[in-house]
N, C-alpha and C positions, 0 to 999 in steps of 0.2 A: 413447229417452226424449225427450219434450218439456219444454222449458226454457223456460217465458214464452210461450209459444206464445198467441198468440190466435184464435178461427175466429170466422166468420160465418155465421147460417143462411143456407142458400139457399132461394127459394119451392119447392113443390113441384114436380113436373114434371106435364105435363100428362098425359091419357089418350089413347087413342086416338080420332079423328074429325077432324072437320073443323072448325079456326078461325080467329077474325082474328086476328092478329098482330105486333105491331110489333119490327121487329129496330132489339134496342136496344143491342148491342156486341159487336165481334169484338176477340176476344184472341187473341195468339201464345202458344201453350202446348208444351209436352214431349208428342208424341204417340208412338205404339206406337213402342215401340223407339228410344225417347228420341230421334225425329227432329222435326224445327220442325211446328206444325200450329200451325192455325186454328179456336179453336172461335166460332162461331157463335150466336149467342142472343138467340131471340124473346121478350113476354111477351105474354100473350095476353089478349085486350080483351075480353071478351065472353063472356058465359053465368057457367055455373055457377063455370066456370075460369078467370077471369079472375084476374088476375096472378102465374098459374105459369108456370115458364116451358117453353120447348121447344129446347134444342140440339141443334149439328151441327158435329160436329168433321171437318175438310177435311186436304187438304195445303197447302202453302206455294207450289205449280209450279200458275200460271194455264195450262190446255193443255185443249183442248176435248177432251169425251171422259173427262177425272178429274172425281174427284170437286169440287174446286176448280172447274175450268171448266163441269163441268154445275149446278152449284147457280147461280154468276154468270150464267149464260144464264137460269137461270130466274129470277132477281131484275130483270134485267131486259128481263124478256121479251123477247130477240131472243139472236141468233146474234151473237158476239163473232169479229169478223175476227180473223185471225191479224197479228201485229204491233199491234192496235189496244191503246191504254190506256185503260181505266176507272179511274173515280173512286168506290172503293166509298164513301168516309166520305157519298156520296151517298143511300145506303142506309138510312143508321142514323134512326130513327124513322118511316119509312114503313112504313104498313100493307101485311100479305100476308094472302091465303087462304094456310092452310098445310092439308095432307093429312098426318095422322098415322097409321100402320099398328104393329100391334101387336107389340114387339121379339121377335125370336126366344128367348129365354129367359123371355118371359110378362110380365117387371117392370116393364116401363115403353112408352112410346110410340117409336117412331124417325119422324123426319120422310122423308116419302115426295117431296112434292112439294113447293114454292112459289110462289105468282106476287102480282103485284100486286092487290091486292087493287079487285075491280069497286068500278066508283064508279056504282053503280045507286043 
């Protein structure tokens, strides 16, 4: 039973294709099996769907090869030495192309790919 409980909408989620994107905040959340994660969240600039948004929930172990260290290699665009530190809070409000493919159960988008977005 909920006692006082308040929510908030959240914007829709996006469809599948291709858009610009601003990642506007990473939260440490409760993932599968009540272990630490990272969901990730873009909102998208552009067209018909602009300001829904698009997430991607990671793990907490930077390590190339996870999903954590392949999404970070593609934020920004280069290969992450081993021992090196990045500064994600770098991230937050920069524009990305993001590539959206269609979830395996039909409902929604899953992000495929990301990178900086061309400054053409």
């Amino acid at each position: 039973m909920l006692n006082g409980e308040t929510f908030v909408m959240a914007a829709p989620l996006a469809s599948p294709g291709s858009k610009l994107g601003a990642l506007r905040q990473i939260e440490a959340i409760d993932g599968l099996f009540g272990k630490p994660a990272y969901r990730w969240v873009w909102e998208v600039l552009d067209g018909e769907e602009a300001g829904r948004e698009v997430a991607k929930t990671t793990g907490t172990e930077l390590r190339r090869g996870n999903s954590f260290g392949n999404l970070v290699e593609q934020l920004f665009d280069r290969e992450i030495a081993p021992g090196e530190s990045v500064d994600i809070s770098k991230l937050i409000d920069q524009p990305y192309d993001l590539l959206l493919v269609a979830g395996r159960d039909g409902s929604g988008a899953v992000l495929q790919s990301v990178k900086p977005a061309s400054t053409d």
